[in-house]
C-alpha beads as a LAMMPS data file, in Angstrom:
LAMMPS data file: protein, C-alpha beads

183 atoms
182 bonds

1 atom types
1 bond types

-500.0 500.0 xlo xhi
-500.0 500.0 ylo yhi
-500.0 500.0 zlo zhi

Masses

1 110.0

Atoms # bond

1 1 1 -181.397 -47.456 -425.553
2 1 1 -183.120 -45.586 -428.334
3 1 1 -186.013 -47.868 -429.300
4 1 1 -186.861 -44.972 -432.559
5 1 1 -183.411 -45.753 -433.973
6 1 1 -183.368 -49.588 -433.534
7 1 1 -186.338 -49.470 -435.192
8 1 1 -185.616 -47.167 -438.359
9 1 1 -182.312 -49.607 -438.491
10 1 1 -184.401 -52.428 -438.928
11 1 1 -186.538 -51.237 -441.522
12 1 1 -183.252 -50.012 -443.610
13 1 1 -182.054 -53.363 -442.805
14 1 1 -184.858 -55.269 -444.179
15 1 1 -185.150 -53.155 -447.007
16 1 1 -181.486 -53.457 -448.155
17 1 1 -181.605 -57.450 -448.016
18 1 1 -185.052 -56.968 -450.309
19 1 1 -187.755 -57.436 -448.068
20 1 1 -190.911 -55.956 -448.270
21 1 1 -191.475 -54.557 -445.090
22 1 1 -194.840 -54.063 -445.339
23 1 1 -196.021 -57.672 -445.646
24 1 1 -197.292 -59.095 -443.123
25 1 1 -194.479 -61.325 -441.309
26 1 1 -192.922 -58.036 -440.921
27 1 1 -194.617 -55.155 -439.872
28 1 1 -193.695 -55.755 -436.115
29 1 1 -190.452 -57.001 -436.627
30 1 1 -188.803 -53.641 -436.053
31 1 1 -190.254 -53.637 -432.829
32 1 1 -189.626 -56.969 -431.869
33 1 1 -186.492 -56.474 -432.561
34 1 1 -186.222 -53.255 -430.248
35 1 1 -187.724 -55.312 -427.335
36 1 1 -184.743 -57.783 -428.023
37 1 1 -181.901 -55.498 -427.886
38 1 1 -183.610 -54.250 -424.558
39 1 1 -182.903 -58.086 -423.265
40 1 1 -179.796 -58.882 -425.047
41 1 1 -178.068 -55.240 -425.005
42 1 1 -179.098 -54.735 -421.131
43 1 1 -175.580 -55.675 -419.528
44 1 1 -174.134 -52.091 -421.539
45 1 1 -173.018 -50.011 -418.883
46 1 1 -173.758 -51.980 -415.645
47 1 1 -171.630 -54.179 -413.115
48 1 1 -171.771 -56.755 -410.727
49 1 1 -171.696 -54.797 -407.451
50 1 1 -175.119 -54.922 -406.544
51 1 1 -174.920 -58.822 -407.003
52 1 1 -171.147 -59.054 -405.230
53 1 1 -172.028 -56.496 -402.645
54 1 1 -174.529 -58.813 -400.207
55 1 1 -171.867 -61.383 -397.999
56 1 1 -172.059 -63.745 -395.599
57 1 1 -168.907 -64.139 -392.877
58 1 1 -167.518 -67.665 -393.020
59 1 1 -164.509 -68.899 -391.732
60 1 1 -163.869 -71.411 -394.500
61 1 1 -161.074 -70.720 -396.910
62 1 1 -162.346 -73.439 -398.852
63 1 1 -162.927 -73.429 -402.722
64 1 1 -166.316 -72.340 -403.717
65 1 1 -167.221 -73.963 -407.329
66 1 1 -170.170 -72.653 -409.263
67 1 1 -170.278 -74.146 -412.571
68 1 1 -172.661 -74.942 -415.195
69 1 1 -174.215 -71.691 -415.148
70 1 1 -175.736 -70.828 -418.887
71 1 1 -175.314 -67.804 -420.703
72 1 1 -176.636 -65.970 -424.283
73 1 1 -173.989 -63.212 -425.617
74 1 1 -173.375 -61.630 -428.974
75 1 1 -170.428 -61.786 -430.450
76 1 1 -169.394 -57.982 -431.301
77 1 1 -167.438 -59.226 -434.591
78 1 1 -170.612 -60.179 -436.286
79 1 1 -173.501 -59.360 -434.315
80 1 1 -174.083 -62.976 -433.636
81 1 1 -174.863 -65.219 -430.652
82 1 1 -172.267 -67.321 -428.656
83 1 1 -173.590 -69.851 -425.498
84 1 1 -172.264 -72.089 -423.406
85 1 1 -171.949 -72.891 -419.999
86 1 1 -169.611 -70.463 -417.359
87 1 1 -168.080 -71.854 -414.648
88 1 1 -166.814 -69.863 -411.035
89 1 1 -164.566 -70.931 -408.858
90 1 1 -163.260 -68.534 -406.114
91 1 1 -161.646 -69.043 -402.448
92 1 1 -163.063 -67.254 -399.419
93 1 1 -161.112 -64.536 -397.305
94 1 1 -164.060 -64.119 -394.820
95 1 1 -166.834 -64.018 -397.268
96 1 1 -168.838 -65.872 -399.234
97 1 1 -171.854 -64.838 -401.718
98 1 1 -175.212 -66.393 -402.176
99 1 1 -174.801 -68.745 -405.276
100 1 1 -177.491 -67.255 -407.221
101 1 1 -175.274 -63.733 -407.429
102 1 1 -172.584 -65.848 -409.288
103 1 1 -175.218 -66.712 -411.932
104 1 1 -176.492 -62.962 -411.767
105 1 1 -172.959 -61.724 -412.163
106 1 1 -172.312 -63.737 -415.387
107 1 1 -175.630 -62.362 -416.838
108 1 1 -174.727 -58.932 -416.242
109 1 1 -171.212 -59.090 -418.385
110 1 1 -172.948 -61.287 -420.830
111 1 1 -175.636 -58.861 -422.122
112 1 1 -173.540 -57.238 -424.318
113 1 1 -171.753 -57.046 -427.681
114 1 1 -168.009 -58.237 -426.740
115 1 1 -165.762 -61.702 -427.456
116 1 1 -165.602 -64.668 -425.335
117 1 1 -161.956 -63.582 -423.588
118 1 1 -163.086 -60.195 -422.576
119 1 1 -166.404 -61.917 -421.100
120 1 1 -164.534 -64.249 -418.986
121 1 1 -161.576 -61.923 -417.719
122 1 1 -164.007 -59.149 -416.650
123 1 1 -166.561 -61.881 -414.875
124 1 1 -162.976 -62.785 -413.118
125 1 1 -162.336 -58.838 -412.465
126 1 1 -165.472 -57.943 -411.171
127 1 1 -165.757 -61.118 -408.442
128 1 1 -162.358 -60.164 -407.669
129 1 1 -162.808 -56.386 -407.309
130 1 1 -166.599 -56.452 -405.310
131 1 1 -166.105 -59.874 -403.550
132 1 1 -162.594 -59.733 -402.561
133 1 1 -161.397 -64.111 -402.408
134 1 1 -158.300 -65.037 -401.840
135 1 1 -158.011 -66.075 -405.764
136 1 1 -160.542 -66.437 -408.777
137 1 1 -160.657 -68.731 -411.557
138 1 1 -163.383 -68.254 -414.350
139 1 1 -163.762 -70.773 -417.244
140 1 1 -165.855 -70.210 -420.437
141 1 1 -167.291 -72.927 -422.477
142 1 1 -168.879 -71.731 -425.828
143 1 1 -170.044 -72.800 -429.254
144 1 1 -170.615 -69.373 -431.701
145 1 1 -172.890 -68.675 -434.108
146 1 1 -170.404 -66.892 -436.291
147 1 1 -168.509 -69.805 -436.624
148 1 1 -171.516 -72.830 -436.863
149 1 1 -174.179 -70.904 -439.105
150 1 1 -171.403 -68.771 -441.092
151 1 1 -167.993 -68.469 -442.366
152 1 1 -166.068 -71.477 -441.438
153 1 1 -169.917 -73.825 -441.010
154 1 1 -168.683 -76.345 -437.966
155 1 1 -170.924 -76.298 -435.854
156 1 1 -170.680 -78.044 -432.858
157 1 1 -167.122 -76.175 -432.100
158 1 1 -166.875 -75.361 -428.833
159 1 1 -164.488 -72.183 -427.966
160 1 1 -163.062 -72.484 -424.213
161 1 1 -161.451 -69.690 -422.364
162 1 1 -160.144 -69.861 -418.949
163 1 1 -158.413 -67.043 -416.228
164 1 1 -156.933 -67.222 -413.232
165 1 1 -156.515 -64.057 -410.316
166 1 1 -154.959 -64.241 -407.048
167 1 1 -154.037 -67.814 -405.708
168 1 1 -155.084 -69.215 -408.802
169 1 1 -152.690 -67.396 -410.646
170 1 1 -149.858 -69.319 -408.567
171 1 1 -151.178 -72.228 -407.856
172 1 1 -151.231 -74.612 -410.149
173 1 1 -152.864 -77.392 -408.102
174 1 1 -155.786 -74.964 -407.819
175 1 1 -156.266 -74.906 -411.547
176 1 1 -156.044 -78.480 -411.655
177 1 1 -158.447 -79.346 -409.135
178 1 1 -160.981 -76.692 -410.909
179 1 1 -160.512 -78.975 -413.864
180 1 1 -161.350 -81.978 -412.507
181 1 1 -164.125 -80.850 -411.003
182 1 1 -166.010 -79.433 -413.681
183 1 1 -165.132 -82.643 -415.677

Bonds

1 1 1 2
2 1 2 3
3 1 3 4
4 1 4 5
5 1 5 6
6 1 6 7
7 1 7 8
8 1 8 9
9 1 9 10
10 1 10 11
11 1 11 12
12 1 12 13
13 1 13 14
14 1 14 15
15 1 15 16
16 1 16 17
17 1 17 18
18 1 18 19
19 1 19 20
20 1 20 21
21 1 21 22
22 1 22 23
23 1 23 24
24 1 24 25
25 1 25 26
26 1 26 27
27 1 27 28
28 1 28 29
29 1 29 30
30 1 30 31
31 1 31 32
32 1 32 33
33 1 33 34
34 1 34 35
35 1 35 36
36 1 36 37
37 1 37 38
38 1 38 39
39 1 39 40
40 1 40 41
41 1 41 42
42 1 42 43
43 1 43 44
44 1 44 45
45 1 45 46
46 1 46 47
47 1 47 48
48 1 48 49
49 1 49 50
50 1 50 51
51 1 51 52
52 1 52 53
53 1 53 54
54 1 54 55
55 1 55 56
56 1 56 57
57 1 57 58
58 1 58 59
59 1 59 60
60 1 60 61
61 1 61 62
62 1 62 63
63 1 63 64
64 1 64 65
65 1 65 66
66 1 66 67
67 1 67 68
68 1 68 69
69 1 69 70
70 1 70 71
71 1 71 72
72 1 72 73
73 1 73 74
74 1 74 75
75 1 75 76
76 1 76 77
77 1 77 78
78 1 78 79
79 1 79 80
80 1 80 81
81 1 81 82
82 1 82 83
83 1 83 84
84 1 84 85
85 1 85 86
86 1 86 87
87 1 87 88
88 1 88 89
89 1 89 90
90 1 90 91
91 1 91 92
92 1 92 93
93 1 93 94
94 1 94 95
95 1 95 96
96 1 96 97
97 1 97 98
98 1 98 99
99 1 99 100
100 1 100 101
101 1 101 102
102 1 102 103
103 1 103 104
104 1 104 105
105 1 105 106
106 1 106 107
107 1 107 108
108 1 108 109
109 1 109 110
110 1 110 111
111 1 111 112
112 1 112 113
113 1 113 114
114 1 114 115
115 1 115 116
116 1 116 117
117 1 117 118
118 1 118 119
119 1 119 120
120 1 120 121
121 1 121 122
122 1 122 123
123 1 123 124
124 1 124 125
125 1 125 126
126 1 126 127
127 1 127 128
128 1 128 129
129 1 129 130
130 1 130 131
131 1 131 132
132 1 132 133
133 1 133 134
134 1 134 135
135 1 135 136
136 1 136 137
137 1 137 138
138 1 138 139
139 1 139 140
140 1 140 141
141 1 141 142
142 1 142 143
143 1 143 144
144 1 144 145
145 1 145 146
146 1 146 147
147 1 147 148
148 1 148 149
149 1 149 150
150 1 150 151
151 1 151 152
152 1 152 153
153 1 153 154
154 1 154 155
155 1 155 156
156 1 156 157
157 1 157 158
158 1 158 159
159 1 159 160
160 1 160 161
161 1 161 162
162 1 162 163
163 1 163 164
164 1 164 165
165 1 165 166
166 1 166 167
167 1 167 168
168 1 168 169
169 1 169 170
170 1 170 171
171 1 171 172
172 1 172 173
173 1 173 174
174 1 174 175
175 1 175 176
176 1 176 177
177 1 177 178
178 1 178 179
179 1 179 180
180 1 180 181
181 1 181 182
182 1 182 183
């Protein structure tokens, strides 16, 4: 990440808008600002391998459920936040993952510009690809900033996106009981 460049940006940006970037609420904005994109940019590039990659053998073939897990992304329309909660369920073939990857995997693919669908189908891709379950399912619940502070102003809305791999995929019952369970 080019911290120089953020920087300038922010200055230009302030200026344009009217500020006076010289007063004194401002001066280290640029660079706060620069130390955010470090946090909220640091997913660009990286995958969940290192987090998928460490298994335990189990002989269960029962569904695994992770849900609730929180997560911060930007919306790459606007440049604006979207939260919510993420929720993980996968089945077993032989291996299971410590919990705390799940969470780690969602921050990974969160910390980036992108839009809620692409977020949840590549969180489904990667615990498919580096984990290996029988089946995936990965539900997204999200309210946007574009949408509450912005354009349309409702906020509260809640956007929900949902995908199913493997068993999942044909299952219906599966999808179901994922439902019920995060209810």
């Amino acid at each position: 990440m080019d911290k120089e460049k953020i920087e300038q940006a922010v200055r230009l940006f302030l200026q344009a808008i009217g500020e006076d970037i010289n007063r004194e609420g401002l001066e280290c904005t640029p660079q706060r600002i620069s130390e955010m994109c470090s946090e909220l940019f640091g997913g660009i590039g990286k995958n969940a391998k290192e987090h998928l990659s460490v298994t335990f053998n189990t002989e269960s073939n029962k569904m695994v459920l992770e849900k609730d897990i929180t997560f911060f992304s930007i919306c790459e329309h606007h440049l604006m936040p979207f939260f919510g909660k993420a929720h993980i369920a996968y089945i077993p073939n032989g291996q299971v993952v410590g919990l705390s990857k799940l969470a780690r995997t969602v921050e990974t693919y969160a910390r980036k510009p992108q839009i809620q669908e692409h977020l949840t189908a590549e969180i489904a891709d990667a615990v498919m690809k580096y984990l290996r379950p029988r089946g995936v399912m990965v539900m997204m619940e999200a309210e946007h900033l574009c949408m509450s502070m912005r354009g349309v102003n409702k906020p509260g809305t809640k956007t929900v996106t949902y995908i199913c791999r493997g068993e999942f995929e044909e299952d219906k019952s599966l999808q179901n009981a994922v439902f019920q369970m995060i209810k």
